[in-house]
C-alpha positions in Angstrom: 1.9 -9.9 61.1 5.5 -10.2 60.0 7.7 -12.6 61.4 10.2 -9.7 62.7 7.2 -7.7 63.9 5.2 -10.4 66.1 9.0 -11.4 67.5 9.3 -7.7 68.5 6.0 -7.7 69.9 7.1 -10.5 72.0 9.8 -9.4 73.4 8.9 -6.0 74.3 5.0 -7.0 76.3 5.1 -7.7 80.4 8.5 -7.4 80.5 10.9 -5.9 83.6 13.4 -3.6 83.2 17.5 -5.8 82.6 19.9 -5.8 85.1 22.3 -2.6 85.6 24.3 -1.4 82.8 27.9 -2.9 84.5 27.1 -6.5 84.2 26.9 -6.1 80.5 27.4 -4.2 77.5 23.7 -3.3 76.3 20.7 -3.3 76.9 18.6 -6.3 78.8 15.5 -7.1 80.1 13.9 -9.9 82.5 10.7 -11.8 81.9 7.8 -11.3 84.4 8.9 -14.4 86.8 12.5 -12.9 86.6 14.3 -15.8 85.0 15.0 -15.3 81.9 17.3 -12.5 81.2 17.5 -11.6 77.4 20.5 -9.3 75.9 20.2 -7.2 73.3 23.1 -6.7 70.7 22.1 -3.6 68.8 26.2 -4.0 67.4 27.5 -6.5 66.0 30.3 -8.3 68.0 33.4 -9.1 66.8 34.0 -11.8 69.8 32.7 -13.6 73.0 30.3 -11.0 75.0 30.9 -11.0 78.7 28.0 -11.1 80.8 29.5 -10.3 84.8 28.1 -10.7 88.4 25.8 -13.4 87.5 25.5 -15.3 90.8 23.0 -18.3 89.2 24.8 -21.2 86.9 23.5 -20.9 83.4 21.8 -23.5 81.9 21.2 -22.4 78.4 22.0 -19.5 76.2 20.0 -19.0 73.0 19.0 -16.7 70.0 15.7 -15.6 70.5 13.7 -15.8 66.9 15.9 -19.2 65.8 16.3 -21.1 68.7 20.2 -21.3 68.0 21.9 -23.0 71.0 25.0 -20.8 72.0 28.0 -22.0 74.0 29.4 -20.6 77.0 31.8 -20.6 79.3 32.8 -19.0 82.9 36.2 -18.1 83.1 38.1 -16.5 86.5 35.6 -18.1 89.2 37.4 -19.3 92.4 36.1 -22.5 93.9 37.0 -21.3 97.7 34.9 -17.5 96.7 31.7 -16.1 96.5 32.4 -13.9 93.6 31.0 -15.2 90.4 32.8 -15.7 87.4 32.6 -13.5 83.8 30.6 -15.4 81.2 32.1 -15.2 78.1 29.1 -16.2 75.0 30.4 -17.3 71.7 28.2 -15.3 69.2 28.4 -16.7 66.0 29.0 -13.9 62.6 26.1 -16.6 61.2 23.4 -16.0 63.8 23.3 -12.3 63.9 20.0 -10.2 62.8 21.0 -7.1 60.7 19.3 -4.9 63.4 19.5 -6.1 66.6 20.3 -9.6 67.6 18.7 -10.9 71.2 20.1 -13.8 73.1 18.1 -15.4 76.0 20.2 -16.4 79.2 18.5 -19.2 81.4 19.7 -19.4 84.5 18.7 -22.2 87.2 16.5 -19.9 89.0 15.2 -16.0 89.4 18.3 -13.9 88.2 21.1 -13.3 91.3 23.5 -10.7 91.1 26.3 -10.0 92.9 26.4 -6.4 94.1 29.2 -6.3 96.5 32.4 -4.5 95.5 35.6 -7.0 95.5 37.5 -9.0 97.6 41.1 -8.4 98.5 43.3 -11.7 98.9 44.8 -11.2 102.2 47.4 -14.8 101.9 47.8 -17.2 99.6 
């Protein structure tokens, strides 16, 4: 079996459906045990991706197929809210597939999302 195809196979088998479509730009899925969310790029990005509402604090962010360590960073999270930051990945031009490129998210737990609509500062 081809390299590409037994990846493929891997990915797609006993998984659960991703998280909803505003949280980020593509499609996802969750292993079985709900913590590890992958992201699929079927594009090719010409940036940081965001990745929004995630509650959990990421511990690692990888390309599935080479193991390619990713940074990231959280940006607009307030210390004194609830409301989780944006997490902006830095995809790198070198680590894309030709097809579609898939990045594994490990969080410190079973995914959390935050579902509740915004919060209105009421004093500063």
């Amino acid at each position: 079996m081809q390299g590409t195809q037994l990846l493929q196979q891997r990915i797609t088998t006993g998984f659960n459906c991703g998280i909803p479509a505003d949280h980020f730009h593509g499609p996802t899925a969750l292993n079985r045990d709900g913590d590890i969310l992958y992201l699929y790029l079927p594009y090719k990005p010409t940036g940081q991706i965001a990745l929004k509402g995630i509650k959990n604090k990421v511990n690692r962010i990888w390309v599935v197929g080479n193991v390619t360590k990713l940074a990231h960073d959280v940006k607009m999270k307030q210390y004194w809210s609830s409301v989780p930051g944006i997490i902006y990945i830095d995809v790198l031009e070198v680590v894309l597939d030709k097809d579609v490129t898939v990045l594994a998210v490990l969080p410190d737990g079973k995914i959390d999302l935050y579902r509740e609509t915004g919060q209105v500062i009421e004093s500063n």
